[in-house]
Residue, then its C-alpha position, 0 to 999 in steps of 0.5 A: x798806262x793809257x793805250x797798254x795792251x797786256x798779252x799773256x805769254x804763249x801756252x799758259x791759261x789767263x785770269x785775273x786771279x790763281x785758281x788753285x783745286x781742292x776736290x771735294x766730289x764732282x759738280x757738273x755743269x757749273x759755269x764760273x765768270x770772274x769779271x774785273x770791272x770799273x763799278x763806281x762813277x768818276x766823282x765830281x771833284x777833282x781829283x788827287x794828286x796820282x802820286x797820293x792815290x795811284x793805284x797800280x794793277x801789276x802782273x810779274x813774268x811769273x804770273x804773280x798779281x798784285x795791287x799797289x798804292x804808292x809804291x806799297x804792295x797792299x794785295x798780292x798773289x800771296x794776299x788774295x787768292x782766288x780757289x775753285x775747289x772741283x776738278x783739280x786744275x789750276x789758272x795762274x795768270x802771266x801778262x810780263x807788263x803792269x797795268x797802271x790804273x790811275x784815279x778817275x779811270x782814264x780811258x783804259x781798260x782791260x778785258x780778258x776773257x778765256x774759256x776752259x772747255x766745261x770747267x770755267x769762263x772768265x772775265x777780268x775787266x780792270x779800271x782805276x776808281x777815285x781812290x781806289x780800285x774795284x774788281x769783282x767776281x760772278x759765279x753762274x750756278x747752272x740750273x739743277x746743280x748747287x755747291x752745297x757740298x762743293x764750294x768756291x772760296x777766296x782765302x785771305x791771308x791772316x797774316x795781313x789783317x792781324x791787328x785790324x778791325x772789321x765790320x761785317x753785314x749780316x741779315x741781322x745787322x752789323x758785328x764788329x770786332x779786332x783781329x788778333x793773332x791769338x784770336x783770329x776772327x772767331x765764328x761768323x754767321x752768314x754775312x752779305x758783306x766785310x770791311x777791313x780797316x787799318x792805317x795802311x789801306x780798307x778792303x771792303x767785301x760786298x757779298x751777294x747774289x741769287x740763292x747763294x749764301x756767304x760766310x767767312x770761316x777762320x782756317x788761320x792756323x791752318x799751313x795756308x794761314x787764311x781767313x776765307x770767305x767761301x759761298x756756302x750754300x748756293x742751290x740752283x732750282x731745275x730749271x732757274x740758275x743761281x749765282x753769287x757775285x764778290x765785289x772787292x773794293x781797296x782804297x787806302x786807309x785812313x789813320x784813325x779808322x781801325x781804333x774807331x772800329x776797335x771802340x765799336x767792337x768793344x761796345x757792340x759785344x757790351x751790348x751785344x752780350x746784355x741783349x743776349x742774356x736778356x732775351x735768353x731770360x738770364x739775367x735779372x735784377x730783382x731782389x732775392x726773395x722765393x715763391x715756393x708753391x706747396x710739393x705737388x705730391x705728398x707721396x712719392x715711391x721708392x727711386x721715384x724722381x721728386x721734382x719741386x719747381x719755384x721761383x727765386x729772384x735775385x740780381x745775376x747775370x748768370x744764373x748757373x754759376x752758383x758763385x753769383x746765385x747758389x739755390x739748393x735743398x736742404x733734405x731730411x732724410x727718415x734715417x735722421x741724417x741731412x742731404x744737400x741737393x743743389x737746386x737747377x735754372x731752367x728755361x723750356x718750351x711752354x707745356x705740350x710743345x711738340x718741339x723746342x719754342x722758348x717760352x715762359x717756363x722759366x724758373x728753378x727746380x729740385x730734383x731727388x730720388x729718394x731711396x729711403x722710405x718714410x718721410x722727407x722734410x726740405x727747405x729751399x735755400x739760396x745765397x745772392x750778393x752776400x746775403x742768404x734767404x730760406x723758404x718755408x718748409x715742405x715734406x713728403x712721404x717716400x713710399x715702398x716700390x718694387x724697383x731695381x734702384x741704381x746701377x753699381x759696380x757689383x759688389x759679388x763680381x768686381x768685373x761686372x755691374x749690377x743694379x742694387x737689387x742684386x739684378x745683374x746689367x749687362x750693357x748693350x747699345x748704341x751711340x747717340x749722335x747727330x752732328x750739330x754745327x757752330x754757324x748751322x743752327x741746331x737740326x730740328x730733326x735731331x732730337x726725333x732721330x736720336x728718340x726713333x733710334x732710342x725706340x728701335x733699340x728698346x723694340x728689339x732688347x737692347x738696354x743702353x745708349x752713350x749720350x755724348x753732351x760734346x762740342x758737336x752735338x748735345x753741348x750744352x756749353x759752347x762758343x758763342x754762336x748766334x746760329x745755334x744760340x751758344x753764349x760761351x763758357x759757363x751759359x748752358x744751351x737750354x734747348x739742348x738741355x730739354x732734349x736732353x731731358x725728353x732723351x732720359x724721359x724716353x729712356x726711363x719709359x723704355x728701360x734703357x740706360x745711359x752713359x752720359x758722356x760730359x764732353x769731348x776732348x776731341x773739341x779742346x783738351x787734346x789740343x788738336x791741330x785741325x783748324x776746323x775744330x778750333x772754334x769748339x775749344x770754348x776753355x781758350x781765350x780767343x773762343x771766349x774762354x779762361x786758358x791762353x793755351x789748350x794744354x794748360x786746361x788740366x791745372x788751370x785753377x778757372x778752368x777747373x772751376x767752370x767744369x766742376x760748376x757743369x758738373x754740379x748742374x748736370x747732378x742737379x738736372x739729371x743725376x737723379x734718374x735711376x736710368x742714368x748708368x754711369x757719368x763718363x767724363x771725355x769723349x777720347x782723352x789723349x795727351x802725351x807727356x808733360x801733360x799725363x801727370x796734370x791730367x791724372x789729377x784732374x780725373x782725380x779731382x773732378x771724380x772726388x767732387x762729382x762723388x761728393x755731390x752726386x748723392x746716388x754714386x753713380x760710377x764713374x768713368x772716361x775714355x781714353x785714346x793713344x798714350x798707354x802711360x796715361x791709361x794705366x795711371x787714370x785706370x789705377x786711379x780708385x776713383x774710376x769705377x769702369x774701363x772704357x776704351x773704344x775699338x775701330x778693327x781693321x782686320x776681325x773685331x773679336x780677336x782685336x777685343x780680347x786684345x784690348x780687354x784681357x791685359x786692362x781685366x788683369x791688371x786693373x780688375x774692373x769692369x771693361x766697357x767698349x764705348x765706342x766699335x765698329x771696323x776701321x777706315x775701310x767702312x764708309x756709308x756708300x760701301x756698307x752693302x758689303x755686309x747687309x746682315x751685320x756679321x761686324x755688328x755680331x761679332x762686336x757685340x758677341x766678341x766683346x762680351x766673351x772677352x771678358x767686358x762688363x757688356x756688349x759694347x756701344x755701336x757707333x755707325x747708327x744711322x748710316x748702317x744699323x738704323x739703314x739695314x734696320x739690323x736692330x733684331x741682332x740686340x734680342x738674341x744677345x739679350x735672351x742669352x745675358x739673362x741665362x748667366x749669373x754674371x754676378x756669381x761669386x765664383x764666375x770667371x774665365x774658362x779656358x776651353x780647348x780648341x775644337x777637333x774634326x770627327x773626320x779629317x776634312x777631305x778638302x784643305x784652304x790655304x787662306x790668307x791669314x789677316x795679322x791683328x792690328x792694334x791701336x794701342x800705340x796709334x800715337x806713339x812708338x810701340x816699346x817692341x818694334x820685332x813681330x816673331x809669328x809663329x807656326x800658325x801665324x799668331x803673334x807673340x805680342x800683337x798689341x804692338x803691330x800698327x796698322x800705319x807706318x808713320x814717315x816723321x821721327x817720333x812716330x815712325x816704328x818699322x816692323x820687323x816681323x820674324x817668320x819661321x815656316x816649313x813651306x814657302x809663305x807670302x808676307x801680304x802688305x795691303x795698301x789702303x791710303x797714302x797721306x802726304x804728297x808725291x814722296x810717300x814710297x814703301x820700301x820691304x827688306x828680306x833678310x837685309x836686302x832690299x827686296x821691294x821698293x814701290x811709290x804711293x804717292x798722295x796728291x791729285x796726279x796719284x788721283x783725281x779723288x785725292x782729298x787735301x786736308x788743309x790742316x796738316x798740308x797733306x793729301x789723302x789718297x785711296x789705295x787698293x794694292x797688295x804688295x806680295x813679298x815671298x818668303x822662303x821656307x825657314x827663319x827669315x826677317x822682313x822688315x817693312x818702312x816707309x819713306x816720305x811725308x806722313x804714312x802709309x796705312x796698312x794692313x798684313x796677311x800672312x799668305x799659303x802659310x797655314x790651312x784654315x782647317x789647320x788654325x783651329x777653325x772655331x774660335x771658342x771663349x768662354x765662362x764657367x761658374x762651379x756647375x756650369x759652362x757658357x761658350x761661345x763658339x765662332x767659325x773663324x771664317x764668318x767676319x766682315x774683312x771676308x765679306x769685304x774680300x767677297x767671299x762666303x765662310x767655310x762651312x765646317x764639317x762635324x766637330x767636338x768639344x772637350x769641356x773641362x771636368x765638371x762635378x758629377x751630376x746630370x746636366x743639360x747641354x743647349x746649343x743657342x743660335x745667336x742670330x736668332x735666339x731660337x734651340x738648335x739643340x738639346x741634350x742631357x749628359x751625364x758627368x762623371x770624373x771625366x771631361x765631357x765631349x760635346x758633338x757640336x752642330x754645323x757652323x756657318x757662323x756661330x752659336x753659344x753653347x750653355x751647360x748647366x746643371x740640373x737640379 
């Protein structure tokens, strides 16, 4: 109304849109200005009736916003927010009046400008324009300071643009497209500006600035529901601000606008979609004919990769679905019997490029291994359009050389690998891994990371590296996405293919082996609730792909179609190298029934294909996370060849690992792999000086091994721990042992040694706490056994079934109940280290029936300002470092702890003055045997990362001995081995005779091996 003045009610901050926080990490010195302003000329024609284009800008008594036209709320509070992600307050406006901004603008205008001392100063300018009404918004970054990790947002609710159409800019012209519930709005690239159109009203972004980069993500099925718009990268240099500015224009609709839209959509992605395939060179019309050159070798040795490049045209528009173009070999083998290799397209960067530059290098290619000596004739083949074409025949000769050929399951030892001249292979190495982002564009640094880590591996004696070809690093398939060049389901990304290539080339050249992991179930099968991993699920429809739902994955008949049309593929470019150790379908598998049943047959299925196909059988693997019902059917399945479970301790990892591998060795008698370790939740890349030799390392790699696993396990924190502390040298000692013991012999197996024992009682007792083991196995369901009985010196009766999270919600939640029986006065420890969820979140502790403690730990920014709000489950992740101490009296008692609230509490229990360290059988031993010889391992219980972490130092233990089991009588040779070195600490020859024999073992600060071996 011309000549309202709007006050703010007394005590309260004014804007002109909700403030709402989400700390992300402090950012100093920003200024933020939010200005609401007339930004177009009253135009020369008259104007319309106010009552058809009268906008009105109106606040209620609550402070709400909104925007009408007509008498028809097209912006609300609810419908447009306005969020600063940074120091956890929040803005909300409050004027009791509206403010009628009619067309033309009038006279009136209204100004507001308030400042919060160092966080926010803000404008709000408010005129009417013809038509319509105008505001817009100003970010003033502050020199020397960015967003780039911190950034401002506004969130727009999903639920009001279902069913429009949009337009958005970019720096590479104009992307249309229609808005579904079902499909959201897809990926963005940046963009410098986005109209929204339908029937009712037109909301049009116009998105700029200085050094500042816009993009709208899609969190529409996250609580909050909205499509944001958010400055992703805004840097300002030292002495230069930057600034990003939002103007929003909202006019009413016009009928037919969003159908027109609509129809561009649909002929720009026509278009769209010709031009990317054209220019990625896969597409083609040309007849079906072939240009094979002559082999390039007449010769080839024995497990050496034949590779036939050539030429095929014919008329596709996806050159990897052999149901459009089907190119194989056909091959002679000198035994008189035929293989079927199928033949692969490739795109590469031209000869000698030091990095990925698409080039001409385009065209088909054959791989094989030959493993039979003597000669091979082939002819290519290929069937296109209903009509089959052959090229001349080739031959060569396949020489004999000195190799260990591939790596199998042993045939001598059902727990362990080999390669196929009887050598035994012991895997230890690392993760390959470096993020790669949809809308990021792939990091130019990453293949040169994963190939410096590869030659720091091989330096110091590790043999193995898990290649992860998964949503969000070497995908080779994925939703498309202009940034980083994905053209969806079915395409496959040639340069991560050629670095995927180099990957193997390195491998081969240093002899290391690869577990080449297919895909990540973390990105789309396991039907994850987090919003930001939606956009990975390439097999649902709204990303581009076959299944309305990511549950129907496991039986959809498509589905399964393009995943064994990958599989063919990567047999095709990669199943030929001898330093391919094993194909791992998932990346960490978890479903829950109905769904355990269709999943077991997938594996099932794909594991028969992928063996008829792959002509060297290689063995086959997967892994798997939460429901043990799902992994003892897939583990049962014949078609696994290898166990694979990845381990995260939160307490020691040895003890956790023989927990994990002993029950699997025993009941499904295969060879046990850790794919993926390291500690749990406490481990963070700024902390890890904590444990600069890599004591959580060590005994990993160790631990694993003499728990029974087939290797040495995968580390996963390569490049903020290993690669950091360059603790590479730990792989050497290890590797120098493995080569002393005869895996593979017929009659290796466990040996059950007895505990150590002092020489002299020790003079000086530790009472030390005592960490309770905690297991993942049922991270994601309830434990069958909720009643923990410890006994006398604080082990658990079934440790398998103690979580480290007491779950809130029905169908998690599992109170343990731990049973206790001592004859001195014990504390039970409760170790807080998160609380997710919000205010509620409460501990409660019960002795014997009575309550005994009841503490709050609430989750949220009043519990801490560093809380972190995770948007996909409406939770706040609050830090915690408190132990509750609960004292138990002598005797046999129950304690039973529970949480009340939203979520959980994650915890950790020790048991407090109830054992002597000396009394707990200070060295932990493990260990093998074969008939005449004995190979332990001995830890001193004290020497673990969770210590460190507390700040104290191992016990050094005094003088002690072991007693071996009996051996025949002979002379042998007892060797003690430091494992942190590889170098003797001793040596000596004892003689056996119809006793056990009783060892005087060194000092232990740590560990050591132990190697007892018959002289001959």
């Amino acid at each position: 109304m011309p000549g309202c003045q709007a006050t703010p009610p007394a005590g309260r901050h004014s804007a002109g849109f909700p403030l709402l926080p989400a700390l992300q990490g402090a950012l100093p010195r920003v200024l933020v200005c939010l200005t609401v302003a007339c930004l177009c000329a009253k135009p020369a024609q008259a104007a319309p009736e106010p009552d058809d284009i009268g906008v009105s800008f109106a606040w209620d008594e609550s402070g709400r916003l909104s925007v009408q036209h007509a008498g028809e709320t097209i912006v609300s509070y609810e419908q447009l927010q306005l969020i600063d992600r940074r120091e956890g307050w929040r803005v909300v406006s409050g004027y009791g009046k509206d403010v009628d901004l009619q067309a033309g603008g009038g006279g009136t205008e209204l100004i507001v400008r308030e400042e919060i001392p160092q966080i926010l100063t803000y404008t709000k300018k408010a005129k009417g324009i013809a038509n319509g009404l105008q505001w817009s918004l100003r970010y003033a970054i502050s020199a020397g300071t960015g967003t780039t990790d911190n950034y401002y947002y506004l969130d727009i609710p999903a639920g009001t643009l279902y069913g429009t159409a949009y337009q958005s800019q970019t720096p590479r012209g104009p992307r249309f497209g229609e808005i579904t519930k079902e499909g959201g709005i897809g990926s963005q690239p940046p963009i410098t500006g986005i109209t929204f159109y339908d029937a009712r009203r037109e909301l049009q972004f116009e998105l700029g600035g200085k050094g500042a980069e816009w993009r709208l993500t899609d969190w529409s099925a996250a609580p909050h529901g909205s499509f944001r718009l958010r400055i992703e990268k805004a840097v300002a240099e030292a002495a230069v601000e930057a600034e990003a500015t939002v103007r929003l224009t909202v006019r009413p609709g016009v009928a037919d606008a969003g159908a027109r839209i609509a129809a561009k959509a649909r002929e720009f992605r026509r278009a769209e979609r010709e031009a990317q395939l054209e220019a990625a060179g896969l597409s083609s019309k040309a007849p079906l004919a072939f240009a094979v050159p002559s082999p390039p070798r007449k010769t080839v040795g024995q497990y050496e990769v034949f590779d036939l490049d050539f030429q095929v045209g014919g008329t596709y528009t996806n050159p990897f679905d052999p149901e459009q173009i089907d190119v194989s070999a056909e091959v002679k083998l000198p035994d008189g019997s035929t293989a079927v290799r199928p033949a692969y397209f490739r795109r590469e960067p031209s000869q000698g490029a030091a990095g990925w530059r698409s080039g001409k290098t385009e065209g088909w290619r054959v791989r094989f291994t030959p493993t039979l000596t003597g000669q091979h004739r082939f002819r290519i083949t290929a069937r296109n359009q209903g009509k089959e074409a052959a090229g001349p025949e080739g031959s060569f000769d396949c020489t004999p050389r000195t190799t260990r050929g591939f790596v199998r399951t042993s045939k001598q030892s059902r727990l362990y690998l080999d390669f196929e001249n009887g050598e035994s292979y012991v895997p230890s190495g690392i993760n390959l891994f470096y993020m790669t982002r949809l809308g990021k564009g792939v990091p130019p640094e990453r293949l040169e990371k994963c190939l410096a880590w590869m030659n720091q591996l091989a330096d110091n004696a590790g043999n193995f590296v898990r290649l992860r070809m998964d949503s969000w690093w070497l995908a080779i398939e994925m939703t498309p996405d202009p940034e980083t060049g994905y053209l969806g389901l079915g395409y496959y990304h040639q340069q991560t293919c050629w670095e995927i290539d180099q990957i193997y080339e390195l491998a081969a050249r240093r002899g290391l082996q690869v577990m080449h992991c297919l895909d990540n179930a973390n990105g789309n099968v396991n039907a994850s609730k987090q919003s930001w991993r939606r956009p990975y699920d390439l097999y649902i429809e709204e990303n581009g792909g076959v299944c309305d739902q990511p549950e129907e994955f496991w039986s959809h008949q498509e589905a399964r179609r393009m995943v064994r049309n990958k599989l063919r593929y990567c047999v095709a470019r990669w199943g030929g190298h001898p330093n391919l150790m094993a194909w791992e379908f998932w990346n960490e598998v978890s479903c829950r029934e109905p769904m355990i049943e269709n999943a077991t047959l997938w594996h099932r299925d794909m594991a028969r294909y992928l063996r008829s196909i792959d002509c060297n059988a290689h063995p086959v693997t997967t892994s798997l996370m939460g429901d043990k019902t799902l992994a003892d059917r897939i583990w049962a399945l014949p078609e696994m060849d290898i166990i694979q479970y990845h381990f995260y301790g939160r307490t020691e990892l040895a003890p956790g690992l023989l927990t994990l591998t002993r029950p699997s060795i025993e009941k499904h008698e295969k060879p046990f792999f850790v794919g993926e370790y390291g500690v749990g939740p406490q481990f963070r890349p700024g902390n890890a000086e904590y444990d600069p030799d890599g004591v959580q390392l060590h005994n990993g790699m160790w631990g694993s091994l003499f728990a029974g696993g087939a290797g040495a396990g995968a580390w996963w924190y390569v490049k903020s721990y290993l690669d950091r502390f360059n603790l590479y040298g730990q792989y050497r000692p290890l590797a120098e042992f493995a080569l002393r013991v005869p895996w593979t012999a017929p009659e290796f197996r466990v040996c059950s040694l007895p505990e150590p024992t002092f020489v002299e009682a020790p003079e000086q007792r530790h009472f030390e706490d005592v960490p309770l083991p905690l297991s993942s196995q049922y991270a994601f369901k309830i434990p069958p056994v909720t009643r923990i009985e410890i006994d006398s010196r604080g082990n658990l009766k079934q440790p398998e079934m103690l979580r480290g999270q007491l779950n809130c919600a029905e169908g998690r939640k599992a109170p343990p109940t731990f049973v206790t029986c001592f004859d001195r006065p014990v504390d039970l420890i409760i170790h807080v280290t998160q609380s997710v969820g919000d205010a509620s979140n409460t501990l409660l502790v019960d002795l014997d029936g009575e309550r005994a403690i009841k503490t709050p730990f609430p989750a949220g920014k009043e519990a801490d300002p560093k809380s972190e709000y995770i948007e996909a489950y409406d939770n706040w992740r609050t830090a915690y470092d408190e132990r509750i101490v609960v004292p138990v009296p002598p005797g046999q008692h129950e304690i039973r702890v529970e949480a009340l609230g939203k979520d959980r509490l994650e915890v950790e229990y020790k048991l407090g003055g109830a054992v002597a360290f000396e009394d707990l059988a200070p060295l932990r031993v493990r260990g093998f045997r074969t008939d005449n010889a004995i190979y332990a391992w001995l830890q001193n219980r004290s020497s673990t990362w969770r210590r460190l972490w507390d700040g104290k130092a191992p016990i050094p233990l005094p003088k002690m001995r072991l007693t071996c089991p009996q051996l025949p009588q002979g002379t042998y040779r007892v060797e003690w081995f430091d494992t942190w070195t590889g170098k003797t600490l001793g040596s000596q020859k004892v003689e056996a005779a119809d006793r056990p024999l009783v060892l005087s073992i060194p000092p232990i600060d740590r560990d050591v091996a132990c190697l007892i071996e018959q002289v001959k």
